[in-house]
C-alpha positions, 0 to 999 in steps of 0.5 A: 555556563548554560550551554544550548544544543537544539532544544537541550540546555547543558550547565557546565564546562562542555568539550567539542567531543561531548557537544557532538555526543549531546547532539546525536543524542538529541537527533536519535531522540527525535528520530525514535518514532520514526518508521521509514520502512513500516514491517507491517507493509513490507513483503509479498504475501499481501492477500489477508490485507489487501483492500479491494478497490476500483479496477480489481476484477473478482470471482465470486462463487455462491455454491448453494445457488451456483457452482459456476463462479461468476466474474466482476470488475469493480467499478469506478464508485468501489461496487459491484452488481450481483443478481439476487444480492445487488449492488455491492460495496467493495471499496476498502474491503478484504476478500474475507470481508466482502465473502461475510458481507455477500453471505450475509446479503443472502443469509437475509433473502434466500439461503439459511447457511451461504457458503461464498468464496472470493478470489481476486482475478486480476489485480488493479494497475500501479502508477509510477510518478516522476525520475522515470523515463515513461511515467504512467499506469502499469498492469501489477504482476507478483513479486514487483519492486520499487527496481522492477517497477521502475524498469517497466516504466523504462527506468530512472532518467539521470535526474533521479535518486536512485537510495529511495522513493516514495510510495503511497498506499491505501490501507484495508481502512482507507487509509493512505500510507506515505512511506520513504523505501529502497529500490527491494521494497515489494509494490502492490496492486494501487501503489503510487511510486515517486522517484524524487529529483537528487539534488546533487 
């Protein structure tokens, strides 16, 4: 006798007990690649990876010109405007990408050997989405979570699934992680957070 469970066809005399052996080896299988709380994202100590973007203030100081550090917010098109160097592309890059990139700009035009340092000033605001009681744009402090951030946005309404949300990130590349966390995850600068509806 063929014995169907999912995709899985087993031949032979099958017990109740070892169907449901059969069927939670089929369900871990398909669940082996799946990372719900990717490591690589998760903790505090964010800086080497963080991707700059619109709404991140900078410090930029270019010691061989100017020892006096000069402050930039990055635009709305992801660029900035600096004298001798121009206009900049920031957008997706970390601040050891963009110190290379201006120090290559005046490598070029004025100096043999730039010396360039990058801080970021104050970091762009995060969103928080749906189950809260007042949704919308907060300014990022260190050290929030999915809870705190939560909290400033006035907590969960009594709709709200309170195991996990959904955050959306963008990576140094541009590119956009959807990740499924717990209340402890650490937010970053740009995070979106979805706290979804329970359904009972």
């Amino acid at each position: 006798m063929w014995v169907s469970v999912g995709t899985l066809r087993v031949r032979g005399t099958v017990t109740m007990r070892w169907r449901h052996i059969i069927m939670w080896a089929v369900l871990a299988a398909s669940l082996a690649g799946c990372t719900r709380y990717p490591p690589e994202l998760y903790g505090f100590d964010f800086e080497p990876t963080y991707a700059l973007d619109s709404g991140d203030e900078i410090r930029v100081v270019v010691y061989e010109v100017d020892n006096v550090p000069q402050t930039y917010k990055v635009e709305a098109s992801g660029n900035i405007s600096m004298p001798m160097v121009g206009v900049v592309s920031v957008r997706g890059k970390t601040v050891e990408q963009l110190e290379r990139t201006i120090a290559g700009r005046l490598r070029d035009r004025f100096i043999k050997d730039p010396k360039v340092a990058v801080q970021v000033v104050t970091y762009r605001p995060f969103f928080v989405l749906g189950e809260v009681k007042n949704a919308g744009q907060y300014a990022y402090v260190n050290g929030l979570t999915v809870e705190s951030a939560v909290a400033v946005a006035g907590g969960y309404t009594e709709r709200a699934k309170l195991s996990e949300a959904r955050v959306v990130r963008i990576g140094p590349n541009g590119s956009r992680v959807v990740s499924y966390v717990p209340g402890g995850y650490p937010i970053r600068p740009g995070d979106t957070i979805y706290v979804p509806e329970r359904w009972f």
